[in-house]
TIVO-2410 file (N, C-alpha, C; in nm, 3 decimals):
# residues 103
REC num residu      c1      c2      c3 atome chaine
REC   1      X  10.911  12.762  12.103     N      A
REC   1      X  10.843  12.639  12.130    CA      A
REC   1      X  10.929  12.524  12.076     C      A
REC   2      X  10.929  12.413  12.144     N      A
REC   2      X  10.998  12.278  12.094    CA      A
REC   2      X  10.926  12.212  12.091     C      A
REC   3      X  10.915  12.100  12.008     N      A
REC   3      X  10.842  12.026  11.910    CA      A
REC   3      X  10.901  11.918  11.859     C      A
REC   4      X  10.875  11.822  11.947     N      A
REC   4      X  10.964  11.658  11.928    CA      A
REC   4      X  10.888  11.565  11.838     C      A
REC   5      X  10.901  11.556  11.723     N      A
REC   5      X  10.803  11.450  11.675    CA      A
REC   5      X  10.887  11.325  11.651     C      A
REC   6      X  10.846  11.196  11.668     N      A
REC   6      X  10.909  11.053  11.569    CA      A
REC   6      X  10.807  11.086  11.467     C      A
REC   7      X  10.957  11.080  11.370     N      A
REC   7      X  10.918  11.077  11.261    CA      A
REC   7      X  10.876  10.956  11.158     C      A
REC   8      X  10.969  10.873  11.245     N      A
REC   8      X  10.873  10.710  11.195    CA      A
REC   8      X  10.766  10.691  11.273     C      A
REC   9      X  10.710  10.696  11.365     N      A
REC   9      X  10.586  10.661  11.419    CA      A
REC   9      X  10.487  10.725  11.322     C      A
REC  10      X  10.534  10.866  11.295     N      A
REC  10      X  10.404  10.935  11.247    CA      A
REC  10      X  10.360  10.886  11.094     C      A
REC  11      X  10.539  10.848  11.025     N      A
REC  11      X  10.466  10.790  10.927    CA      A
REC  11      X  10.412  10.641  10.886     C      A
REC  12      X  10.437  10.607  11.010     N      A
REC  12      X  10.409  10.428  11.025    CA      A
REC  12      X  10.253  10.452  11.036     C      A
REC  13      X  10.167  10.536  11.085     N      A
REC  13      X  10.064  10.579  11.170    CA      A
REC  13      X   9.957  10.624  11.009     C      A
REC  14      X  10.081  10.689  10.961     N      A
REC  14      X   9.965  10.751  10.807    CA      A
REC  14      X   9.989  10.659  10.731     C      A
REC  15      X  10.066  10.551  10.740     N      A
REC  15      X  10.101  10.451  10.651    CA      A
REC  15      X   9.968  10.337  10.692     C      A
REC  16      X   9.958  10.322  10.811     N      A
REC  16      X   9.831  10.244  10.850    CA      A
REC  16      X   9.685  10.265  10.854     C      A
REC  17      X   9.709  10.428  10.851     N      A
REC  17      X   9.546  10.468  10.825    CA      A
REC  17      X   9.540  10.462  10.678     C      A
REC  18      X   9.622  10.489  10.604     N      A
REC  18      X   9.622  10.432  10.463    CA      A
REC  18      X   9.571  10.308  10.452     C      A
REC  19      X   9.648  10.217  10.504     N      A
REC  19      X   9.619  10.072  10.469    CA      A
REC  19      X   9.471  10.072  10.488     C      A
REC  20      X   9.436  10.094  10.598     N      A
REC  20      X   9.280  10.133  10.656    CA      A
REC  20      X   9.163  10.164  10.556     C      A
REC  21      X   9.206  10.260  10.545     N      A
REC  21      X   9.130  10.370  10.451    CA      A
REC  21      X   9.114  10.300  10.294     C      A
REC  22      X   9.242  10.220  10.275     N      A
REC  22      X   9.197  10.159  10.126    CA      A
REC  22      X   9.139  10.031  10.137     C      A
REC  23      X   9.131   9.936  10.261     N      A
REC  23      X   9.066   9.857  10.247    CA      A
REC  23      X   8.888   9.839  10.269     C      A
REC  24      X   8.884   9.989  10.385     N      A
REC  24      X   8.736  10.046  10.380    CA      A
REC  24      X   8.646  10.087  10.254     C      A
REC  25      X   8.735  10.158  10.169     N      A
REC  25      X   8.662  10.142  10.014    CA      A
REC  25      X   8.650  10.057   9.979     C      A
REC  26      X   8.714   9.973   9.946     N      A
REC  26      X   8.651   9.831   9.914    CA      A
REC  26      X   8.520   9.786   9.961     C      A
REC  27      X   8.524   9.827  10.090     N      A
REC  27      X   8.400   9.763  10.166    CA      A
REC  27      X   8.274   9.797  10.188     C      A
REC  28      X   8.249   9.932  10.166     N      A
REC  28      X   8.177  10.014  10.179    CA      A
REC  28      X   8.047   9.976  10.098     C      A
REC  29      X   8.043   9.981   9.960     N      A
REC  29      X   7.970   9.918   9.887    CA      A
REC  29      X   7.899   9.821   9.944     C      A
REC  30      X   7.969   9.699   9.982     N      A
REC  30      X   7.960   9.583  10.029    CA      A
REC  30      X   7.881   9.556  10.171     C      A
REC  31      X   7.834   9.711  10.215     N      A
REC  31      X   7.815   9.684  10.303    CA      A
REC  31      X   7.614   9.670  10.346     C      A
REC  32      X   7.561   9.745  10.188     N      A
REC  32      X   7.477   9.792  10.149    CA      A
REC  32      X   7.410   9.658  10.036     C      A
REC  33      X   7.473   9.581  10.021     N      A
REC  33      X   7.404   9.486   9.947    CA      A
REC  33      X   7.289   9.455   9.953     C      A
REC  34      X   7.274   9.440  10.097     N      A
REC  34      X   7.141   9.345  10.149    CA      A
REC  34      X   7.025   9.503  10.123     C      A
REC  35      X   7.026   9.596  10.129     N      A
REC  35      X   6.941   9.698  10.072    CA      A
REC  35      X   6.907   9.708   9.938     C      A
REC  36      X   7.029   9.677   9.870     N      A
REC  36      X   6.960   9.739   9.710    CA      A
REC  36      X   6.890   9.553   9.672     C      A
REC  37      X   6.934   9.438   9.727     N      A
REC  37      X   6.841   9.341   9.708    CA      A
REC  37      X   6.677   9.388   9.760     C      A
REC  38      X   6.676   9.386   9.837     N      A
REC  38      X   6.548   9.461   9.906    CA      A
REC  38      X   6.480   9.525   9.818     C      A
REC  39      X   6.531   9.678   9.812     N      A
REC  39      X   6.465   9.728   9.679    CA      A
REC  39      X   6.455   9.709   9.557     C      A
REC  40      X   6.509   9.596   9.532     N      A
REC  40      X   6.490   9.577   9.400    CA      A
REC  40      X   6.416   9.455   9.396     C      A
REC  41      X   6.364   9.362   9.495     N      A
REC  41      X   6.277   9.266   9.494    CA      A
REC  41      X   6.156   9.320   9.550     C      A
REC  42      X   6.121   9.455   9.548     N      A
REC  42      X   5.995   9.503   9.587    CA      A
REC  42      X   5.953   9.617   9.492     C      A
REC  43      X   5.978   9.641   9.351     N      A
REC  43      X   5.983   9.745   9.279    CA      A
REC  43      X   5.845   9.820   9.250     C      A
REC  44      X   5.740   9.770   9.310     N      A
REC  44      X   5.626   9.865   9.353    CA      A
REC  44      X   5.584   9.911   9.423     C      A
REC  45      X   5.648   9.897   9.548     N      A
REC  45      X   5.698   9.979   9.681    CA      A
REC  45      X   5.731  10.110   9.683     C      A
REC  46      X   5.654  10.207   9.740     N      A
REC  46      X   5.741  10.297   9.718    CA      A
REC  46      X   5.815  10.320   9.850     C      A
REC  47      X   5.850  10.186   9.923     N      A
REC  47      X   5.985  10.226  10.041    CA      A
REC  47      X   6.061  10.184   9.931     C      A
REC  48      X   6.039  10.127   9.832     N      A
REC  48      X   6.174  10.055   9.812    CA      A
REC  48      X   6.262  10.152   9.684     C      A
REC  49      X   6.190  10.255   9.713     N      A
REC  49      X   6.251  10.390   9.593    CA      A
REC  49      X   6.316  10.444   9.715     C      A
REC  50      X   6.247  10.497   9.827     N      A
REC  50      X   6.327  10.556   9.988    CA      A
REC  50      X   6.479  10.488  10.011     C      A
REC  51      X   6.470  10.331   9.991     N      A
REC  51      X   6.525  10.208  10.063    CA      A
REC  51      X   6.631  10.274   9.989     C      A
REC  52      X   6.645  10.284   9.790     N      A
REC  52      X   6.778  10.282   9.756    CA      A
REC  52      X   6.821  10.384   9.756     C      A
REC  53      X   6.719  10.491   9.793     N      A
REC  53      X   6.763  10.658   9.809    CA      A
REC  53      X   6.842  10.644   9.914     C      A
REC  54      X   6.806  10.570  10.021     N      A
REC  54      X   6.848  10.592  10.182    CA      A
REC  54      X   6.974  10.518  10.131     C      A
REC  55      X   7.034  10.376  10.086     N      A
REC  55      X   7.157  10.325  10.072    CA      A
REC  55      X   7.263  10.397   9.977     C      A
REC  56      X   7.194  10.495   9.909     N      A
REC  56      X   7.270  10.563   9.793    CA      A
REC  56      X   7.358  10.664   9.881     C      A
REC  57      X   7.241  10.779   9.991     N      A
REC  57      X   7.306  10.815  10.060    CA      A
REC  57      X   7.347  10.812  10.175     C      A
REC  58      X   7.368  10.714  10.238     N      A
REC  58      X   7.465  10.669  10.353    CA      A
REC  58      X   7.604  10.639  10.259     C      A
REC  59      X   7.586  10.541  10.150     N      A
REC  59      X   7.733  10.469  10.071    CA      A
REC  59      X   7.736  10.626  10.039     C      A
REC  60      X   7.724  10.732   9.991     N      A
REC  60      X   7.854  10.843   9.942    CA      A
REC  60      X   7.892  10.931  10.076     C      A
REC  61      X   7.786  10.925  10.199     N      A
REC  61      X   7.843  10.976  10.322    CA      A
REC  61      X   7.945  10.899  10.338     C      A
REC  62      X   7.972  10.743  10.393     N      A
REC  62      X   8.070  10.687  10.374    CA      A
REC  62      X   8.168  10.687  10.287     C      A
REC  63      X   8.148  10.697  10.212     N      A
REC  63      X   8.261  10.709  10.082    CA      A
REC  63      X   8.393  10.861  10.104     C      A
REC  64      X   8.279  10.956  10.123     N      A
REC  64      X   8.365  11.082  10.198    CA      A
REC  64      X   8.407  11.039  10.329     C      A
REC  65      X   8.342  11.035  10.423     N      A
REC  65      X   8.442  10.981  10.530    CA      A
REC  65      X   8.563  10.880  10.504     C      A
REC  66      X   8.594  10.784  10.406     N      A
REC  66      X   8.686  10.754  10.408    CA      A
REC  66      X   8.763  10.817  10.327     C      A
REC  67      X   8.732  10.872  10.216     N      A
REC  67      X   8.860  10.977  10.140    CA      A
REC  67      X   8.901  11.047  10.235     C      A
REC  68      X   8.806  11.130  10.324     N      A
REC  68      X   8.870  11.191  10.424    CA      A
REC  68      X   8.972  11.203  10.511     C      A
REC  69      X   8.932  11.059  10.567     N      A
REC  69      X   9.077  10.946  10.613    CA      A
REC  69      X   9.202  10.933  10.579     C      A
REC  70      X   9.177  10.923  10.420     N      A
REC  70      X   9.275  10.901  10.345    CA      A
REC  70      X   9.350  11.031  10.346     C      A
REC  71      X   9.354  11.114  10.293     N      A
REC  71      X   9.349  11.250  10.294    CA      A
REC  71      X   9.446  11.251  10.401     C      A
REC  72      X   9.397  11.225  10.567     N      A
REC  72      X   9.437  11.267  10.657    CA      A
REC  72      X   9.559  11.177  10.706     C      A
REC  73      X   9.541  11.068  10.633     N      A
REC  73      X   9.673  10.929  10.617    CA      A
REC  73      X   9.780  11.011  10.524     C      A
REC  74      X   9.769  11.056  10.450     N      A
REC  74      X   9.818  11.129  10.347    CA      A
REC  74      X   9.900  11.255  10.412     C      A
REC  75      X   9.879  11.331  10.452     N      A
REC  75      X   9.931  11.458  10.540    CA      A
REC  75      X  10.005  11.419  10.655     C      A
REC  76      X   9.965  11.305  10.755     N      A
REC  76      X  10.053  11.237  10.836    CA      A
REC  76      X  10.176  11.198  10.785     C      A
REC  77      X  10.166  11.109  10.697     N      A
REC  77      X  10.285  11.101  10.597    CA      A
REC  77      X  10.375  11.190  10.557     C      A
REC  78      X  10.309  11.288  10.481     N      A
REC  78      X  10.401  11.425  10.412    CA      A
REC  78      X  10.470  11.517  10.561     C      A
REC  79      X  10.364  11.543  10.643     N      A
REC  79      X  10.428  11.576  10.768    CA      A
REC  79      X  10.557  11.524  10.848     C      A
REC  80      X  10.539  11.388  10.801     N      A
REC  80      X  10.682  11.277  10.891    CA      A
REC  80      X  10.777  11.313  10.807     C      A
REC  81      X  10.768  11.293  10.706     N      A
REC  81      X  10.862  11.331  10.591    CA      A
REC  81      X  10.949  11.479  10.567     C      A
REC  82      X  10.827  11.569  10.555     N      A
REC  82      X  10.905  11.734  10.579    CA      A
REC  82      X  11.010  11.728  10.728     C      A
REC  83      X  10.927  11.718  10.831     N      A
REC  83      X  10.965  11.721  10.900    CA      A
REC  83      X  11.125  11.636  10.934     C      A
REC  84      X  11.137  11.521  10.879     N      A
REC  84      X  11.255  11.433  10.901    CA      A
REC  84      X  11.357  11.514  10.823     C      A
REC  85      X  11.321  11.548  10.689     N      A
REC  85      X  11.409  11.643  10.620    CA      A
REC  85      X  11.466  11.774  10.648     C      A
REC  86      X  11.361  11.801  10.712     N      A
REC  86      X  11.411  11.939  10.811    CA      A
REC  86      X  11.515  11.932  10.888     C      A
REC  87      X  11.507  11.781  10.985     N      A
REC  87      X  11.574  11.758  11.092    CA      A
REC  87      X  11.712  11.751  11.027     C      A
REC  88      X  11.702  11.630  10.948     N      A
REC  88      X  11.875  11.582  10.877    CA      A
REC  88      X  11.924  11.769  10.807     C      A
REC  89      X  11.827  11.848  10.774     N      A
REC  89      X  11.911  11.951  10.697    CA      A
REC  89      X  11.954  12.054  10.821     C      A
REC  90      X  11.864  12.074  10.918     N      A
REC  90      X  11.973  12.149  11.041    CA      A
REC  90      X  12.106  12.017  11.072     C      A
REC  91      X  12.075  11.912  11.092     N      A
REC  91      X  12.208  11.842  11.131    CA      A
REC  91      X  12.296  11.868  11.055     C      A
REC  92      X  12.271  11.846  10.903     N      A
REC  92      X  12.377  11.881  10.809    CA      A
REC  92      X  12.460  12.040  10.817     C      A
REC  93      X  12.341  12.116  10.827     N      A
REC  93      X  12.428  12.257  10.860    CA      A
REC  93      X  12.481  12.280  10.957     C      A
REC  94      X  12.417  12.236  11.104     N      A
REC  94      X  12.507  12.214  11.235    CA      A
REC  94      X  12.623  12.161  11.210     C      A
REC  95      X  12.634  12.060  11.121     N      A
REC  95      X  12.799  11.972  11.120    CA      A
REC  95      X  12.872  12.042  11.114     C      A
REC  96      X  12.841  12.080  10.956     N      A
REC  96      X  12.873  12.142  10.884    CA      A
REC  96      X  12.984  12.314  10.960     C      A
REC  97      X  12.913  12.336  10.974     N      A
REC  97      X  12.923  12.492  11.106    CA      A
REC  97      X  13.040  12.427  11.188     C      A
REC  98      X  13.008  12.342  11.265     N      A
REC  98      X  13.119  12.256  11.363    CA      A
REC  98      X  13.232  12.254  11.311     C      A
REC  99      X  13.192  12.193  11.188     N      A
REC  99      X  13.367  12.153  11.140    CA      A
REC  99      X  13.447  12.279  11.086     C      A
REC 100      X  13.330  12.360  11.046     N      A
REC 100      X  13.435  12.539  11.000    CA      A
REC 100      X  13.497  12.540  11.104     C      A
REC 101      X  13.432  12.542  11.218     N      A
REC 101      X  13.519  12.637  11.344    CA      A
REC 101      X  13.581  12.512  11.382     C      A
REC 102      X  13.586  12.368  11.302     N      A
REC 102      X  13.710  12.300  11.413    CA      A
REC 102      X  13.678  12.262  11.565     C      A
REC 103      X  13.545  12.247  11.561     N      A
REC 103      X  13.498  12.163  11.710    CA      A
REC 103      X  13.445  12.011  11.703     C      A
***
């Protein structure tokens, strides 16, 4: 099997879901504000015990989905990388080989 990858695209690609991925943590939190105000300006409610149960867990579902991301920004990367190294070390031994035999 042959197997052409750019190896800068792929790591331009995990380099951007990175960027991605770390500015989504940031945000995530942020996105839930207007809930825990809610429940906390209704503290004899009992939606408003549900309300911060329900924002607690959506923000750590989110929270895994973006480590996830990251994760997967992360392996894109290491992948471009092995892989580029691979490439330059057959070139190097191909030369290498060439120039024994003088071609």
């Amino acid at each position: 099997m042959n197997i052409n990858m750019r190896t800068e695209g792929v790591a331009a690609a995990g380099d951007d879901l990175q960027t991605l991925a770390d500015e989504a943590k940031q945000k995530v939190h942020s996105l839930f504000a207007l809930s825990d105000v809610a429940a906390q300006a209704n503290p004899g409610w009992l939606s408003s015990a549900s309300l911060a149960n329900c924002r607690r867990v959506w923000e750590q579902r989110m929270q895994e989905t973006v480590t996830t991301t990251a994760d997967l920004a992360t392996a894109l990367s290491v992948s471009a990388t092995e892989a580029a190294t691979t490439d330059a070390e057959g070139a190097t031994r191909l030369t290498t080989v060439l120039d024994t035999f003088g071609t």
